[in-house]
N, C-alpha and C positions, 0 to 999 in steps of 0.2 A: 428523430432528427438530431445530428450530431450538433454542437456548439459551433464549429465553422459552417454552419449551413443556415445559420439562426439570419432570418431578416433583419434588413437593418432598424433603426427603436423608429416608432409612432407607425411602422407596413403592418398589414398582414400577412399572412404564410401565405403565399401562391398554391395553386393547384398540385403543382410537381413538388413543391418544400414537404406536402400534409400526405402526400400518395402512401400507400403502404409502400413496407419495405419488402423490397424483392423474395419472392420465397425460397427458402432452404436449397440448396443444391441435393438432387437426389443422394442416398447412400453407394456408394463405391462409383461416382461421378470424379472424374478429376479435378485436382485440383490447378487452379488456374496458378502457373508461377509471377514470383511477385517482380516487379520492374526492376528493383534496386537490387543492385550488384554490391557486394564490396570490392574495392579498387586491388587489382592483385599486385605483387610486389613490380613486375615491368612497367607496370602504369604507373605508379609512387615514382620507380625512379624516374620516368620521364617529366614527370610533373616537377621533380627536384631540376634538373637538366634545365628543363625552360627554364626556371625559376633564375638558376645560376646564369645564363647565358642572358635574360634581361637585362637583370643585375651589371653585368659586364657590358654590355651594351648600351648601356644607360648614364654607364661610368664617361666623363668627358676628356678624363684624363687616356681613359682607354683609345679611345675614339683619337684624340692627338695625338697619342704614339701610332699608331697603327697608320694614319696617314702622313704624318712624319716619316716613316720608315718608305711608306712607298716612294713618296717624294725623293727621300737621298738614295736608294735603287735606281731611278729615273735619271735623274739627274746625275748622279754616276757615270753611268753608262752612256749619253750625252756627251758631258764633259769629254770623257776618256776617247771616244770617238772626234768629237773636235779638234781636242787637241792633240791628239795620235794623227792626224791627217796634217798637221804642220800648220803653224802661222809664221808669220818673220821670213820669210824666204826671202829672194832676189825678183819676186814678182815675174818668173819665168814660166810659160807654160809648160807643164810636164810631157816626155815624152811620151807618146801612147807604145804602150802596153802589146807586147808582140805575142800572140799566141798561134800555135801551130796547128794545123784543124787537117785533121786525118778523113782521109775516103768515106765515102756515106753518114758523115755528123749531119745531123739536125736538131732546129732549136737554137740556130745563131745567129737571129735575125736582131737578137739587139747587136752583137760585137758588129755586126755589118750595117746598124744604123747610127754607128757612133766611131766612124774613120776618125775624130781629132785626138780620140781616148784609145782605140784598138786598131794594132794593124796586123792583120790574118797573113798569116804564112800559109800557105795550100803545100801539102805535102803528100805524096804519090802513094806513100805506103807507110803505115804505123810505126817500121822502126826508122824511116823519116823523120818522123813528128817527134821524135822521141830522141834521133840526133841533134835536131834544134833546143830543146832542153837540154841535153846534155853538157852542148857547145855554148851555153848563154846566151843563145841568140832567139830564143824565146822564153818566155817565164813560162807559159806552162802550154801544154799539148792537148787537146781534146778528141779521144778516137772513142768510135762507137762502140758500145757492149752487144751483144750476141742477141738480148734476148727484146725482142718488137716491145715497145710501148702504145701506148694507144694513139699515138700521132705521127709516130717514128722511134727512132732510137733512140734510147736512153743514153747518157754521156760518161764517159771515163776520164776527170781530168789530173792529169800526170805533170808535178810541178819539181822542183830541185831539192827543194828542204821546206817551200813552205807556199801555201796555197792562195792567189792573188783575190784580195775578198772581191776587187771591181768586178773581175770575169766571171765568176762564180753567178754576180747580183745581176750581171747581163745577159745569161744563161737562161731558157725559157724551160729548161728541165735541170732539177738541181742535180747536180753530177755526183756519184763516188769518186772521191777522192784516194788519189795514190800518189807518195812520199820516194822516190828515188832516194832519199839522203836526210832523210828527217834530223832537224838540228835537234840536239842534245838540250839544249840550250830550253828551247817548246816542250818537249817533254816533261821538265824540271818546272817551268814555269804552270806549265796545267796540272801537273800536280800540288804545285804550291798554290797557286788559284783555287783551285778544287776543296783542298781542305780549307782555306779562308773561308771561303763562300758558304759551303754546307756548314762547317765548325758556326761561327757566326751564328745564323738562321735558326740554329741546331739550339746553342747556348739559349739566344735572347728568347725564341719563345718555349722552349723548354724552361727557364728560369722564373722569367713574367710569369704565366702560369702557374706553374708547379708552388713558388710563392704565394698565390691567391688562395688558388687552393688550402694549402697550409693556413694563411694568415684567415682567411672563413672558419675554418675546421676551429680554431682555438677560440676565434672571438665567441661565435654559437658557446664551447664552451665557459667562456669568461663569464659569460652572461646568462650562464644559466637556458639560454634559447634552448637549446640542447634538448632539454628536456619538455620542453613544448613537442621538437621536433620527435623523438620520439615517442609520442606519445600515440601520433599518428602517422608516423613512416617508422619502418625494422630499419634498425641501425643500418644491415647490409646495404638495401635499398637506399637508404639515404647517401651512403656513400659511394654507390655503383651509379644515381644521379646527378654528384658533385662529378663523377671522373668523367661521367658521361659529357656532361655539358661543357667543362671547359676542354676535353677534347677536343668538341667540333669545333671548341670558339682556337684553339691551336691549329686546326685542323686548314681551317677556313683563313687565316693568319699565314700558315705557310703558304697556301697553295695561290693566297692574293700576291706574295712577296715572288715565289715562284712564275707565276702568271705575268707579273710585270715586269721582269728581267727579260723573258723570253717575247715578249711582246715590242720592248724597248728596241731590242737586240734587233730582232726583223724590220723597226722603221727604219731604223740608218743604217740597214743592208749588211750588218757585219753577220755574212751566214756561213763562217768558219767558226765561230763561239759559236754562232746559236746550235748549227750541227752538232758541237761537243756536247753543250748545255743540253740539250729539250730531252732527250732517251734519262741521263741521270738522273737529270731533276725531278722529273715524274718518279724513276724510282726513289730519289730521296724520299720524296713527299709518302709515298707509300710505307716507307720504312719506318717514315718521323710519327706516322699515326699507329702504327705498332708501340711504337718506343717512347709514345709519352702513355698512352695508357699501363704499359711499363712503371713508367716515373709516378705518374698520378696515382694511380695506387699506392705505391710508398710515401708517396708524400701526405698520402688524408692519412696511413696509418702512421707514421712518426709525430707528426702535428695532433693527432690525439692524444699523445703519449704525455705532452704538457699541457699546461693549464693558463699560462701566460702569453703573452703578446713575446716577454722581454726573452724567456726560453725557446720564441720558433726559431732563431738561428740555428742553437746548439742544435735542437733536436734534428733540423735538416741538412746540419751539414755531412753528414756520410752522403745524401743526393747531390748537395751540391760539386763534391769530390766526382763523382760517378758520373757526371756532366760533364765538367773542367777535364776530368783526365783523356778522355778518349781524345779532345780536342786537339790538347797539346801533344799529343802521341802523333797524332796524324799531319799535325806540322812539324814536328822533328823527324818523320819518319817516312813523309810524303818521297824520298827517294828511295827508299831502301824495300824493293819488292816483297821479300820473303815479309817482313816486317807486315806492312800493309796487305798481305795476303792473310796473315793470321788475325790481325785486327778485324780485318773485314769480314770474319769468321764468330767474333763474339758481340753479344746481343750489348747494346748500346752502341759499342766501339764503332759496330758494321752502320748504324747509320750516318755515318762520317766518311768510315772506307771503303766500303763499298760503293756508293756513288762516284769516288776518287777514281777507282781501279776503274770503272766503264769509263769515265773523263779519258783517263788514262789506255785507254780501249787494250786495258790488261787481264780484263774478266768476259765472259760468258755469262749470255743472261741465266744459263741453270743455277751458274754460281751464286748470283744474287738469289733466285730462287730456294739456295738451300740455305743459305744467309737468313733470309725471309721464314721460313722455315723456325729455324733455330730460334728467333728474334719473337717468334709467335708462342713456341712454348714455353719461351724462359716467362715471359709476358703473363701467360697463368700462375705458373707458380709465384710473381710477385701479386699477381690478383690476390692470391687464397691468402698469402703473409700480410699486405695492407689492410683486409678483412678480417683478416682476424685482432690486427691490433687495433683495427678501428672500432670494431663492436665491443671489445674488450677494457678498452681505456675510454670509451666513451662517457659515461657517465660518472668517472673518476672526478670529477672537477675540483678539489680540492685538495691533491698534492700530482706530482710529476710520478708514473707508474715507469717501472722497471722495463724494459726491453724484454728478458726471459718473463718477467712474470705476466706480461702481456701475450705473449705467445705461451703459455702455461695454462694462462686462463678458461674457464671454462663456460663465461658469463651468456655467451654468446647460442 
């Protein structure tokens, strides 16, 4: 009877405590495999991933920026709606809204349940509907597309330079939209929108992050944790679970920010942004989680490379350069095609302009495709460079290691 098996003081030994012990396993009987596994390195790093995403979860300052942030999204785009529809007027009621509605349209049963706001021109034949636009005597023209919807026809609405959100939000099928004369003016501005919007998103959680990251990596080793942690997770692991977790917690960040712009957008009907916005912004989102696991890699290996709190600047600021620039490139350069086509072609830069250029409906999704592409294997080769400087200057704690001699290294 083993020691865990002993009764407790003043029993005796039960029947089953005294029983013999089991007899021998015959010779060349299997052997039964034992329960306990050791944890392989994908399960280390997940268990680091959790660990960091608590941690950050738990944070309250985390927590009030992040709803902070949805809040002035909301409110933004509110605002800008309220007050783009005008206050202060002469208290007149506006003129309704003259649209031209082409042979077999259907799907226009709001414009025809709202005479004080719409008044429907009937026009005999498409290039009818299309002379009303032309001549200003309608803002926009609605004639049927070719191919059957499942209730009727789908809609083609054809406006002068710019597309009337009312008619659009009264429309029981959302139309494609066509520009006879597109203002210069729109163009310029959804490019310059474009890069604010993703540039921004791009920065704040690219930054937030990418700093945690760093500022964990050097505290662990300030304090020597470091070395607890490896004692029981391989450096790589360890670091493949930091980049993990604040990924998703990036990840999960844009796509809340994402989500509430394009959610906002559709309460008060503006479905001219939201058509430009919803295709991008998914592809942002896709691009931004390429391009911080990008980032997060370099930023656990440079943040290794110190030993101090007071050194994570220097050490990250070649990241933070590599953030800032693509931004400002894409706001100086948001008019100039060629420009923004070659952007939108290198890894970081393209998740800026590349969402711009489809805003700007100047790309093809294969383009974003091969963009994406690019952006995925530049993404490894910063994988294997953070890992190596991470496992290599990890247990330095006691002076600031060299850049070459970190990548020299062979500790790993």
């Amino acid at each position: 009877m083993s020691p865990t098996e002993l009764p407790p003081t003043g029993q005796q030994p039960t029947e089953s405590q005294t029983a013999e012990p089991p007899a021998a396993a015959a010779p060349g009987a299997p052997v039964p495999a034992r329960s306990h596994r050791s944890p392989t390195s994908v399960s280390l790093a997940w268990l680091v991933a959790w660990r960091e995403i608590r941690a950050q979860l738990r944070s309250r300052a985390f927590i009030v920026s992040s709803v902070l942030f949805v809040v002035l999204i909301a409110a933004g785009i509110f605002a800008a709606t309220i007050f783009g529809d005008g206050f202060g007027g002469d208290g007149e009621p506006a003129a309704p809204t003259a649209v031209a509605v082409g042979p077999g349209v259907s799907g226009i049963e709001g414009l025809k349940a709202d005479p004080e706001a719409f008044e429907l021109l009937a026009a005999a034949s498409e290039a009818e509907a299309l002379e009303f636009v032309s001549s200003g005597e309608a803002a926009a023209a609605l004639l049927a597309l070719p191919e059957a919807g499942p209730d009727g026809l789908p809609i083609l609405l054809v406006a002068q330079s710019s597309a009337p959100d009312d008619v659009i939000a009264a429309l029981t099928y959302r139309p494609t939209v066509s520009l006879i004369d597109p203002a210069p003016a729109s163009r310029e501005l959804v490019g310059y929108l474009g890069s604010l919007i993703f540039g921004v998103l791009f920065i704040w959680a690219a930054m937030l992050f990418g700093q945690t990251i760093a500022q964990n990596t050097v505290i662990e080793k300030q304090t020597r944790i470091v070395e607890i942690l490896l004692a029981a997770v391989p450096a790589r692991a360890l670091m493949a679970g930091k980049v993990i977790g604040h990924s998703l917690l990036a990840l999960g960040e844009t796509a809340l920010m994402a989500g509430t712009a394009l959610v906002c957008l559709n309460l008060v009907g503006n479905t001219t942004i939201l058509g430009l916005m919803t295709a991008p912004l998914l592809w942002y989102v896709l691009f931004f989680a390429i391009g911080f696991v990008f980032l997060a890699s370099l930023f656990a290996g440079a943040a290794a490379l110190v030993s101090r709190l007071e050194d994570v600047g220097t050490a990250i600021m070649p990241l933070t350069l590599l953030i800032m620039v693509p931004y400002v490139l894409c706001i100086a350069l948001n008019q100039d095609a060629t420009a923004m086509k070659v952007l939108s072609y290198i890894p970081i830069a393209s998740t800026i302009a590349m969402p711009v250029r489809l805003m700007q409906d100047d790309a093809a999704w294969w383009e974003a495709l091969i963009a994406l592409a690019l952006l995925i294997a530049t993404a490894f080769g910063a994988i294997a460079i953070g890992a190596r400087l991470y496992s290599n200057s990890l247990l330095q704690t006691d002076r600031k290691v060299k850049l070459l001699t970190a990548l020299r290294s062979n500790n790993d």
